[in-house]
N, C-alpha and C positions, 0 to 999 in steps of 0.2 A: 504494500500500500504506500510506504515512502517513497522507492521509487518513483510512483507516479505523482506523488505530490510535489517532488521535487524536478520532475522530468516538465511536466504543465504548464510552468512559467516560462522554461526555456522554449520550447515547441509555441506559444505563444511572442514571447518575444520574435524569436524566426517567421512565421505568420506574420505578424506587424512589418518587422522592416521588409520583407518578402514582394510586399503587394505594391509598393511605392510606384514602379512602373505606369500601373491602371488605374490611379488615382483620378476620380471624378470631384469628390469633396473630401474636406478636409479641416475641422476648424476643433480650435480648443475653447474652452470657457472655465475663466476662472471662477470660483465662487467667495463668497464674503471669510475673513479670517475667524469670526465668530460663530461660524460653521453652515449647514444648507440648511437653509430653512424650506418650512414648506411653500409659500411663497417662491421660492427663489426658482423657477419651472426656466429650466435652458431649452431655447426655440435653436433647431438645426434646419434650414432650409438650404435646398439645392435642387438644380433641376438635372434631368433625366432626358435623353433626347432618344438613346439608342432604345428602343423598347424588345429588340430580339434577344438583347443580352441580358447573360445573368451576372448577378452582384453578390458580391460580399461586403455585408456591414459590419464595422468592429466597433465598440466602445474600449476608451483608455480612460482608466482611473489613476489620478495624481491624488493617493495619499499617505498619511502618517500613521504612526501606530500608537497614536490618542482617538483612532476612529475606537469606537468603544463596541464593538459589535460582528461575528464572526462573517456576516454579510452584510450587504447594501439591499433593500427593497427599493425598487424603482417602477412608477407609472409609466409606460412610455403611449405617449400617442402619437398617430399614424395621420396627417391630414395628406391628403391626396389632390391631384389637380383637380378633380372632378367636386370636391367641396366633402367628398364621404371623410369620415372620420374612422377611427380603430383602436381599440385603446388593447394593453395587455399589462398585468403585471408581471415584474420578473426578478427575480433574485437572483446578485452575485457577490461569490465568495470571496472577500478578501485575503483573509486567514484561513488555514487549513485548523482541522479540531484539535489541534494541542495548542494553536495561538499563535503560529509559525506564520508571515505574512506571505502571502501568493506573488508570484513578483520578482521585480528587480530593483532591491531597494541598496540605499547609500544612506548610511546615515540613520535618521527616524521615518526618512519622505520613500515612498516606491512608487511606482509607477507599473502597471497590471494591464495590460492591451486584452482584451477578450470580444470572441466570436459574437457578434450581436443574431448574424443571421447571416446561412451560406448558401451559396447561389440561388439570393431572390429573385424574383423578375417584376418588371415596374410596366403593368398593364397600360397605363397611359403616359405618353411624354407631357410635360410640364413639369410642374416645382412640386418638391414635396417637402410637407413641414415636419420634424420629427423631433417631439417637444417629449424633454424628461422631468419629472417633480419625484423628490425622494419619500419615500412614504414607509418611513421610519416610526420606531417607538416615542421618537421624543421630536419635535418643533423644529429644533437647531440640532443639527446630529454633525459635531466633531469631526474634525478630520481629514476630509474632503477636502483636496485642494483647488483641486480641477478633473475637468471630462472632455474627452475629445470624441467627434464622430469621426471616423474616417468610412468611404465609402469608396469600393474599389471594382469595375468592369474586370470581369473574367473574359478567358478564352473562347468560354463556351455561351452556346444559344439554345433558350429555349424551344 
């Protein structure tokens, strides 16, 4: 089982700088020092032209190990160019269950690149808004420095 906990971050990390190539979007968002609140809902918008291809979306978390929690709960929603909406919750692991942080960490700060969603396909060209709210035990949840979306065109077509 350590193996893989320890193998995860690496295969991960590889993945992240891997896709740079077919980079479509790409943005980071810092969050307040006093932690994310729920209020604090990060909008990712980008548009989509190729609609034959498929997509890989990743999320990257920039945190410390004051996040007080062995995962992240997150709302993500979905607006679409056609005006629909999508919501899903999803959880992800920071720390592994002995408290060992996931990652590539220096210091107290890591940095966690993870699979959002692998070879999607984006039904209609136009912009899509892909808005995150942390929906955590507590208001202000610690730790959190930043989050990045990156969204990357594969080889392959639907």
């Amino acid at each position: 089982m350590k193996k893989h906990i320890l193998f995860a971050p690496i295969l991960a990390a590889v993945i992240w700088s891997a896709c740079s190539g077919n980079v479509v979007f790409e943005q980071k968002q810092e969050l307040p020092a006093g932690g994310w609140q729920y209020a604090d809902t990060l909008n990712f918008s980008f548009s989509i032209e190729d609609t034959s291809a498929l997509y890989n979306l990743y999320l990257g978390f920039e945190y410390t190990d004051s996040f007080p929690n062995q995962n992240l709960y997150l709302k993500l929603h979905t607006l679409f160019p056609d005006g629909k909406r999508q919501q899903k919750l999803r959880s992800f692991n920071l720390f592994d269950g002995a408290g060992a942080a996931l990652g590539e960490c220096s210091g107290r700060r890591c940095n966690l690149p993870v699979m959002l969603q692998e070879n999607a396909f984006f039904k209609l060209p136009g912009t899509y808004v892909i808005s995150l709210e942390q929906f955590g035990r507590q208001d202000a949840v610690p730790g959190i420095e930043a989050v990045e979306l990156k969204v990357e065109r594969t080889e392959k077509k639907k």
